[in-house]
N, C-alpha and C positions, 0 to 999 in steps of 0.2 A: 803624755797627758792621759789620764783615766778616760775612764767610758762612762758616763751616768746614768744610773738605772732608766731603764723606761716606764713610764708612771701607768700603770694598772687601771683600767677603765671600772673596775668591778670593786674598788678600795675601799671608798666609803659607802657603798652599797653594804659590803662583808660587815663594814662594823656596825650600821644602823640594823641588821639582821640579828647580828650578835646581840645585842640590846635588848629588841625585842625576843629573843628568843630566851633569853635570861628573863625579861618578864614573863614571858609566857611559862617556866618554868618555875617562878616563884608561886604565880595561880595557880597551874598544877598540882603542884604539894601541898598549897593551902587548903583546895579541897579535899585534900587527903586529912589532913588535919579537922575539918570541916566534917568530915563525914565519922571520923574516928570519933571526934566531941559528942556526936549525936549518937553516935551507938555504945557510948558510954555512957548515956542517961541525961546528957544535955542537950532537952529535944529542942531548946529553941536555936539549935546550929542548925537546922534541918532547913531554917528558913535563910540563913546565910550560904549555906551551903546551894542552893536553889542560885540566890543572887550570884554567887562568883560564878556559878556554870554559865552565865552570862556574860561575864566578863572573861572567861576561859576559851570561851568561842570567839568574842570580837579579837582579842587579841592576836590568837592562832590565825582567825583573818587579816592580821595586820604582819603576823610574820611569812604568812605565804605570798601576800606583797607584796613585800621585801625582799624574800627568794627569786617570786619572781625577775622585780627590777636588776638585782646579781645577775642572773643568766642574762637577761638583758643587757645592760652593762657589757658582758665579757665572763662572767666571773663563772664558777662549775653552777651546774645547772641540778647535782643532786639536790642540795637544799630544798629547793621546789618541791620536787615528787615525795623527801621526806613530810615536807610539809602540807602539802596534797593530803598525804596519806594521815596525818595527826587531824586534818580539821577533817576528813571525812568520818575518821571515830570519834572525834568529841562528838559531830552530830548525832551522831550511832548513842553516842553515850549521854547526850540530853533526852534524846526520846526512849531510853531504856530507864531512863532517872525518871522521868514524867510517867512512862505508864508502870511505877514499881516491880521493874524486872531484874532486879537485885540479883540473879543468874547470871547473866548477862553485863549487869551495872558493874558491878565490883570489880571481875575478873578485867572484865575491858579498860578499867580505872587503871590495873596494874599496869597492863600492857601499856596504856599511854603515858603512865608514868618511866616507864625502863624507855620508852623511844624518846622520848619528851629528853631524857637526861643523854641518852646518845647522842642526840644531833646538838644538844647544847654542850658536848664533850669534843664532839666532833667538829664544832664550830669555832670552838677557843682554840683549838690546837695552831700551830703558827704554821701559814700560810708559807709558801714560795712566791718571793718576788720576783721579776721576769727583769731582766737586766740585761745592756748594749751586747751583742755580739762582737 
């Protein structure tokens, strides 16, 4: 007779993370989009762009969590601290967008864009199931 997997305390934690971290990564680049619009001469993105940094932060607070509730759960416990570390620079990166420090704004955009896309690389990737000895 087989042995049956042992069911994973962290499972449906990993995929509601995945989810939001895929939204969180569609806002992401919309502001990017957002922001390109308006420096191409379409100033009235400036005012969307404003709105989604709103919606870019609650979300990253809705996937850190969800990281959290993972480690909680059972599950690896990086997600967290990458995600820690994403919503403490959107912060960075709203009040650099609010007081026009576009030195700071831009460069900082990329950098949470390239993390933003690693840990939602790093979160698709298939997982190991823990199964009977």
């Amino acid at each position: 007779m087989e042995d049956k997997p042992v069911p994973v305390r962290g499972r449906w934690p990993l995929a509601v993370l995945r989810v939001t971290a895929s939204a969180h990564a569609v806002a992401v680049f919309g502001q990017a989009v957002f922001a390109g619009r308006y420096l191409s001469g379409d100033y009235d993105m400036l005012g969307v762009h404003a709105t989604v940094a709103d919606v870019v932060t609650s979300v990253g607070l809705a996937q850190l969590a969800c990281a959290v509730v993972l480690w909680w759960r059972g599950g690896v416990r990086w997600p967290t601290w990458v995600s820690l570390l994403l919503v403490l620079g959107e912060i960075g990166q709203y009040l650099a967008g609010q007081a026009s420090a576009l030195d700071l704004h831009v460069p900082l955009g990329v950098v949470l864009a390239i993390l933003t896309t690693v840990l939602l690389v790093a979160l698709w990737r298939p997982q190991p199931v823990a199964v009977a000895a």
